[in-house]
GUBA-255192 format. One record per residue (C-alpha): residue number from 1; residue in three letters; x, y, z. Coordinates in steps of 0.25 Angstrom, whole numbers, plus 5000, padded with zeros to 4 digits. Layout:
// GUBA-255192
[NUM; 'ALA'; [X; Y; Z]]
...
//
This chain:
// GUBA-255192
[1; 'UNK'; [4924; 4955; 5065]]
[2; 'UNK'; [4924; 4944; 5052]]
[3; 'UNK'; [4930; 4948; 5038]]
[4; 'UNK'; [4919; 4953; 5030]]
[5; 'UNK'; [4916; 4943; 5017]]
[6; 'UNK'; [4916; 4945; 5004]]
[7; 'UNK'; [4908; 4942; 4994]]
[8; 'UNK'; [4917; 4939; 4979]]
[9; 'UNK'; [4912; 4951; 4974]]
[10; 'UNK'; [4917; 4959; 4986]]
[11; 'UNK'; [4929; 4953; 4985]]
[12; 'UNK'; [4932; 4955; 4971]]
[13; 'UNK'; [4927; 4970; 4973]]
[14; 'UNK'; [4936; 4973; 4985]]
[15; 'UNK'; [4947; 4965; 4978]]
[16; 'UNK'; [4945; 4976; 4964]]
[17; 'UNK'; [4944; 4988; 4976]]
[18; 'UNK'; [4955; 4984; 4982]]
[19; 'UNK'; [4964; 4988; 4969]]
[20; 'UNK'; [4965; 4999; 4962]]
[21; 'UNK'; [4951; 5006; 4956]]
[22; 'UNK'; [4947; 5005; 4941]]
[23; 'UNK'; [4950; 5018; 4936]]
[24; 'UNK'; [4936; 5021; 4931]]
[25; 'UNK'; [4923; 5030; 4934]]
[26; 'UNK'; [4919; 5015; 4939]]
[27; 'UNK'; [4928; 5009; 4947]]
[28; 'UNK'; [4918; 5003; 4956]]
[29; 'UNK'; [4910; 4998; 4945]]
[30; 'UNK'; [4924; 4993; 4936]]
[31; 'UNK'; [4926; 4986; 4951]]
[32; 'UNK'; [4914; 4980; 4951]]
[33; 'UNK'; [4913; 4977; 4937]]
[34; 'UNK'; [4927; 4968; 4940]]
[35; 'UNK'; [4921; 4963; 4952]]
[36; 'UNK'; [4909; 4957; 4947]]
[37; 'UNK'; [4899; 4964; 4951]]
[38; 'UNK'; [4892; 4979; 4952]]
[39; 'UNK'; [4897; 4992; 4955]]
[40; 'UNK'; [4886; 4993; 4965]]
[41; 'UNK'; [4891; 4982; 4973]]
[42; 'UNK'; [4905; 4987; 4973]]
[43; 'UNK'; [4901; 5000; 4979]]
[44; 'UNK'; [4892; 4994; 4989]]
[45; 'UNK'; [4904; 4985; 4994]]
[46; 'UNK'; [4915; 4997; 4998]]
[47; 'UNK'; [4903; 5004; 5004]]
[48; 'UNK'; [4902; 4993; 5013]]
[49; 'UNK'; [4915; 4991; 5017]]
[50; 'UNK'; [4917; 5005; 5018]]
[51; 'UNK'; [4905; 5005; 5028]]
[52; 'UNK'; [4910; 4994; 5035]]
[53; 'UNK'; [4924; 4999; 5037]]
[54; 'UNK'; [4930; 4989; 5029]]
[55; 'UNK'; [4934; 5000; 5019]]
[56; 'UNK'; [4939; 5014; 5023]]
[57; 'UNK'; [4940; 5020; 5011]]
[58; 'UNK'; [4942; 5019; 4998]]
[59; 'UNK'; [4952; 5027; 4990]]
[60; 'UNK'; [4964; 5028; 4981]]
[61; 'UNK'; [4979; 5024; 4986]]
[62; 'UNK'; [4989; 5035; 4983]]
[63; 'UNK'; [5000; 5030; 4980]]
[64; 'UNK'; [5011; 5042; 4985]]
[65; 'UNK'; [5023; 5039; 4977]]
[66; 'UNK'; [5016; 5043; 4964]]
[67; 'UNK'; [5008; 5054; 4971]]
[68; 'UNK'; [5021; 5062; 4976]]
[69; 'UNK'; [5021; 5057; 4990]]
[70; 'UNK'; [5035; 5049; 4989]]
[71; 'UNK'; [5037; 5048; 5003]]
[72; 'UNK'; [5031; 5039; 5015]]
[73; 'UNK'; [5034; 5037; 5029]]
[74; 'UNK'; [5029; 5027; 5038]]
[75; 'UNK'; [5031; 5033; 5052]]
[76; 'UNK'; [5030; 5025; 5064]]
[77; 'UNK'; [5024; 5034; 5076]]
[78; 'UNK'; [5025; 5029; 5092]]
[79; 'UNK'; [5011; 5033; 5098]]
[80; 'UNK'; [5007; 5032; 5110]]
[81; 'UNK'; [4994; 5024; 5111]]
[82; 'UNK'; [4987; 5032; 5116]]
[83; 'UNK'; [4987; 5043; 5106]]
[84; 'UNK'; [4987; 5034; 5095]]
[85; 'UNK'; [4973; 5035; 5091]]
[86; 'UNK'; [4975; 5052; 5090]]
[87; 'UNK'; [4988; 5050; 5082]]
[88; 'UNK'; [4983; 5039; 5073]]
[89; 'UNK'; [4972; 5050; 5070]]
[90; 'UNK'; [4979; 5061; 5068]]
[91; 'UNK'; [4989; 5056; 5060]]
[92; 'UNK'; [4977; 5052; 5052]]
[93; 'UNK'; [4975; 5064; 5049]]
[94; 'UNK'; [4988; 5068; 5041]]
[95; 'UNK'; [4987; 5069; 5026]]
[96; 'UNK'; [5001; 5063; 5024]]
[97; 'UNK'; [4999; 5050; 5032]]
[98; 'UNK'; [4993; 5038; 5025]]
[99; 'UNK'; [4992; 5027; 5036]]
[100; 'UNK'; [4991; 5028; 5052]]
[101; 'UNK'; [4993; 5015; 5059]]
[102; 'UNK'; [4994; 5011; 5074]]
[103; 'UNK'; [5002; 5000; 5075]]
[104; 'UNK'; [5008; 4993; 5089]]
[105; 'UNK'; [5023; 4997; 5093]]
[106; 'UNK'; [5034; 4987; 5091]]
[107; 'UNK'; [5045; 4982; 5101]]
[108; 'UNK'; [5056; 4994; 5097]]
[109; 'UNK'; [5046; 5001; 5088]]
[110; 'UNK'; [5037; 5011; 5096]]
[111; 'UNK'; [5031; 5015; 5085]]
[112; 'UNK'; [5016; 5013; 5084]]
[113; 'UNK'; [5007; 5023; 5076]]
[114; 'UNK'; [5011; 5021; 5060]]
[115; 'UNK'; [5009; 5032; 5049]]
[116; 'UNK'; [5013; 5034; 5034]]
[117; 'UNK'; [5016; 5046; 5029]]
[118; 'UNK'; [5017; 5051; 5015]]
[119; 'UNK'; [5024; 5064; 5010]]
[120; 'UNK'; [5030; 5067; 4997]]
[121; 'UNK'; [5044; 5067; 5004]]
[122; 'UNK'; [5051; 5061; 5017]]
[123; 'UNK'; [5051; 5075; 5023]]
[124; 'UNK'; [5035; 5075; 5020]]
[125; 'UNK'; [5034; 5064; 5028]]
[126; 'UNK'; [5044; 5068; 5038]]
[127; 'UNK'; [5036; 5083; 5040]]
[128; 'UNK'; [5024; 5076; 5042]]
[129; 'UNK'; [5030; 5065; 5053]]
[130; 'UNK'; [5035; 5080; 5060]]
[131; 'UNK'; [5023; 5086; 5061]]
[132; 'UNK'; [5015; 5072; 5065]]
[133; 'UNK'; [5025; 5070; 5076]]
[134; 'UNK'; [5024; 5087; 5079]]
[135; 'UNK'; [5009; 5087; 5080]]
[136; 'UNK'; [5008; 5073; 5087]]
[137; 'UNK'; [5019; 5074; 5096]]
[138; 'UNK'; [5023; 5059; 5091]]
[139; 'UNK'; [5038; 5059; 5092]]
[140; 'UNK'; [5041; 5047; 5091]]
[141; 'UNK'; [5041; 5039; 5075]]
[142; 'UNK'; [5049; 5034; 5064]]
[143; 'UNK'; [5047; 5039; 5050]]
[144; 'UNK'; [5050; 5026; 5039]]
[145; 'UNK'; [5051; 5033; 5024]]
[146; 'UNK'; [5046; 5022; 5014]]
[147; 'UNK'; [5058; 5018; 5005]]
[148; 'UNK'; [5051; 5012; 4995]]
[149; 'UNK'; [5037; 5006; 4992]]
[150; 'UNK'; [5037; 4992; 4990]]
[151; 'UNK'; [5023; 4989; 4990]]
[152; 'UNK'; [5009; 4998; 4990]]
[153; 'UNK'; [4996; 4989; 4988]]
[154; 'UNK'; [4983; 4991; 4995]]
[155; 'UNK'; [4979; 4978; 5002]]
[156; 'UNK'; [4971; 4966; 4993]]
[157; 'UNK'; [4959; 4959; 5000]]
[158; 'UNK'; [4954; 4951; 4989]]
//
C-alpha cells in the first residue's frame, strides 16, 4: 500500500487539524480560512480520510491532570496468544482504560498485552487492575504509576 499524497492545501489543512480547534461556531471554516481555501473543502477532506480509515475519529484530548483524574498506570499484561484478540477487546471496553496495545514479549519480560489506565487515585487504578485480573482470569502483570508527565503532544505530520 503507497502513502497517500497530498496536495498543499491538504497539507496545510491537516497540518492546522492537527492542533488545537479554533474556538469558534466555525472552526472548520476559521481552518480553512488559514489554509487557503474553503470550508467546503476542509470538510470534504476529513470525510474522506475518515472513509478511508486514515482517520478514526475525531475528537477532543482530555487532558486528566486538570480534569481530576491524577493518577495513570501503564500495566503490562502476559496473555497468552491465543486469547489475545478477546482480551484486547474486552479490555476495550473498560471506561477507565485509554490505550490497548499488543506488543511482542521480551527476553526477561513476559509481558505482552499493554493498557493505560486512568483513575482519580492509585488505588482507582489498582480496583480496576483487580477486577480485570478477577473477570479475565490474567494473573500475571506489573502495574507502572506515572511519576511525572514530561511530555503530552498529539503527533505532527505536516
Amino acid at each position: 500500500m503507497t502513502a497517500p499524497q497530498f496536495t498543499e492545501i491538504e497539507q496545510n489543512i491537516l497540518a492546522l487539524v492537527q492542533g488545537t480547534l479554533p474556538n469558534s461556531a466555525t472552526p472548520f471554516a476559521d481552518i480553512a480560512a488559514q489554509a487557503g481555501t474553503d470550508e467546503d473543502t476542509v470538510l470534504e477532506l476529513l470525510r474522506k480520510m475518515k472513509d478511508n480509515g486514515q482517520i478514526r475519529r475525531f475528537g477532543a484530548t482530555l487532558r486528566h491532570q486538570q480534569a481530576g483524574y491524577g493518577a495513570n498506570a501503564m500495566v503490562a499484561w502476559y496473555v497468552e496468544e491465543d486469547r489475545m484478540q478477546a482480551m484486547g477487546e474486552r479490555m476495550a471496553t473498560r471506561p477507565e482504560i485509554s490505550h490497548c496495545y499488543h506488543r511482542k514479549a521480551g527476553e526477561g519480560w513476559p509481558f505482552n498485552m499493554y493498557t493505560m489506565i486512568h483513575g482519580r487515585s492509585r488505588e482507582d487504578c489498582l480496583r480496576v487492575v483487580a477486577e480485570i485480573s478477577r473477570e479475565t482470569g490474567l494473573e500475571r502483570y506489573d502495574v507502572l504509576f506515572s511519576n511525572e508527565e514530561l511530555k503530552k503532544t498529539s503527533m505532527k505530520y505536516f
